[in-house]
N, C-alpha and C positions, 0 to 999 in steps of 0.2 A: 504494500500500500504506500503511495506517494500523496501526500497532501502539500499543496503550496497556497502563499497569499503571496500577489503582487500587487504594490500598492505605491504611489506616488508621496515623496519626503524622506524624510527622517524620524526617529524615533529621538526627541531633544531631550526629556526628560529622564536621568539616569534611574528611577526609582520605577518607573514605567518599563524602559527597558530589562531591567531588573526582571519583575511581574511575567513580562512578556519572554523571557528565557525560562523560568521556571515553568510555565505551560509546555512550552518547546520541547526541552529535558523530562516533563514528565510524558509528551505523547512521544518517548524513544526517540528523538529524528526522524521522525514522519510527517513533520509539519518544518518545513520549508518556506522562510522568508525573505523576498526578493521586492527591495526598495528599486524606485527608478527614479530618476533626475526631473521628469517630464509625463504628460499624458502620452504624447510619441512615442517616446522609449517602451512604456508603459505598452500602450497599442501592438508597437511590433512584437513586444513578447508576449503578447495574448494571442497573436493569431497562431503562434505556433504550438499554442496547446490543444490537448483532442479535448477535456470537457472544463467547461468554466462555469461557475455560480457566481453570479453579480452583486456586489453588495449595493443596494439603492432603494431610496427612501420608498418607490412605490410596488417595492418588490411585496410577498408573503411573508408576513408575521406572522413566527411560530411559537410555541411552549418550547420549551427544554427537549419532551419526550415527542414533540412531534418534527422537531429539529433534528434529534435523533433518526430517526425513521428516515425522515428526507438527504439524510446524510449518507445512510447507508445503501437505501437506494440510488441514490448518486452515482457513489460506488462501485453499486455493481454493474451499472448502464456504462461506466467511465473507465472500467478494466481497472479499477483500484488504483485510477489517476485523476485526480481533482485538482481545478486551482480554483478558488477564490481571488475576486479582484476588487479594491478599492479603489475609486477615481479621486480626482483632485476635485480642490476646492467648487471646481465646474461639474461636476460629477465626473460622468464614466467617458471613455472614448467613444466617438460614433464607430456604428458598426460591429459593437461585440453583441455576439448572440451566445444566449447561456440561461438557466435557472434565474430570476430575479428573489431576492432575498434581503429583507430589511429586518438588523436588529432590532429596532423599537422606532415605537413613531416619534422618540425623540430623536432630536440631534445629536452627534458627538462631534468630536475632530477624530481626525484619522487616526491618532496615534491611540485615543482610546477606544476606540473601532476594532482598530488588529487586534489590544488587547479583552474585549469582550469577543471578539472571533473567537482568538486559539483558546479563550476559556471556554466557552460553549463547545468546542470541536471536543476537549475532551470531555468536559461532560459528557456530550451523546453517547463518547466513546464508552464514558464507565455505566454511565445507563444501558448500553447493549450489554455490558458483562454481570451488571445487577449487581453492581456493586454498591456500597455505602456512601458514596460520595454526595450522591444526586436524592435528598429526601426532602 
């Protein structure tokens, strides 16, 4: 299984970044983080993946356990390669086709975005195993 997010900036905040390894480290190196300079850069390396999830405000809000589900399903439609993608402050690049998916109908900024992603990605993960995490 290969999970990625690519997403436009940097991660400024050391205590964020922090957060956001510890996720990383707990899903083994299965979740893969690829920052780009630009929406461009950004664009070019999204066409060359086989499935993508969009993060975007008018995308599906889900619960934890039904994030879950649609995760795995993903999964399995995507040969156990998924990326997730955040756009910049304009949103997403024209042109990417993928699953639409919004955390909450609030806003965030990007950098706590990635880090409510790779939280939720393992969650699903430990709710598939039925483990204690997720109650």
């Amino acid at each position: 299984m290969k999970l990625k997010l690519f997403s436009v900036g940097k991660t400024k905040e050391a205590w964020l970044q922090a957060a956001i390894e510890e996720y990383q480290k707990r899903l083994q190196g299965d979740f893969e983080i690829k920052l780009f300079k630009d929406r461009y850069k950004l664009k070019e390396a999204c066409d060359k993946e086989k499935r993508l999830v969009l993060l975007d405000p008018s995308g599906k809000v889900f619960t934890s356990e039904q994030f879950s589900e649609f995760l795995m399903k993903e999964l399995e439609l995507g040969g156990a390669s998924l990326t997730f993608v955040i756009g910049d402050a304009d949103g997403l690049p024209e042109g990417l086709e993928g699953a639409k998916v919004s955390l909450s109908k609030m806003t965030f900024t990007h950098q706590i975005a990635r880090l409510v992603l790779v939280e939720q990605v393992f969650r699903a993960f430990e709710i598939e195993k039925g483990s204690k995490y997720h109650k």
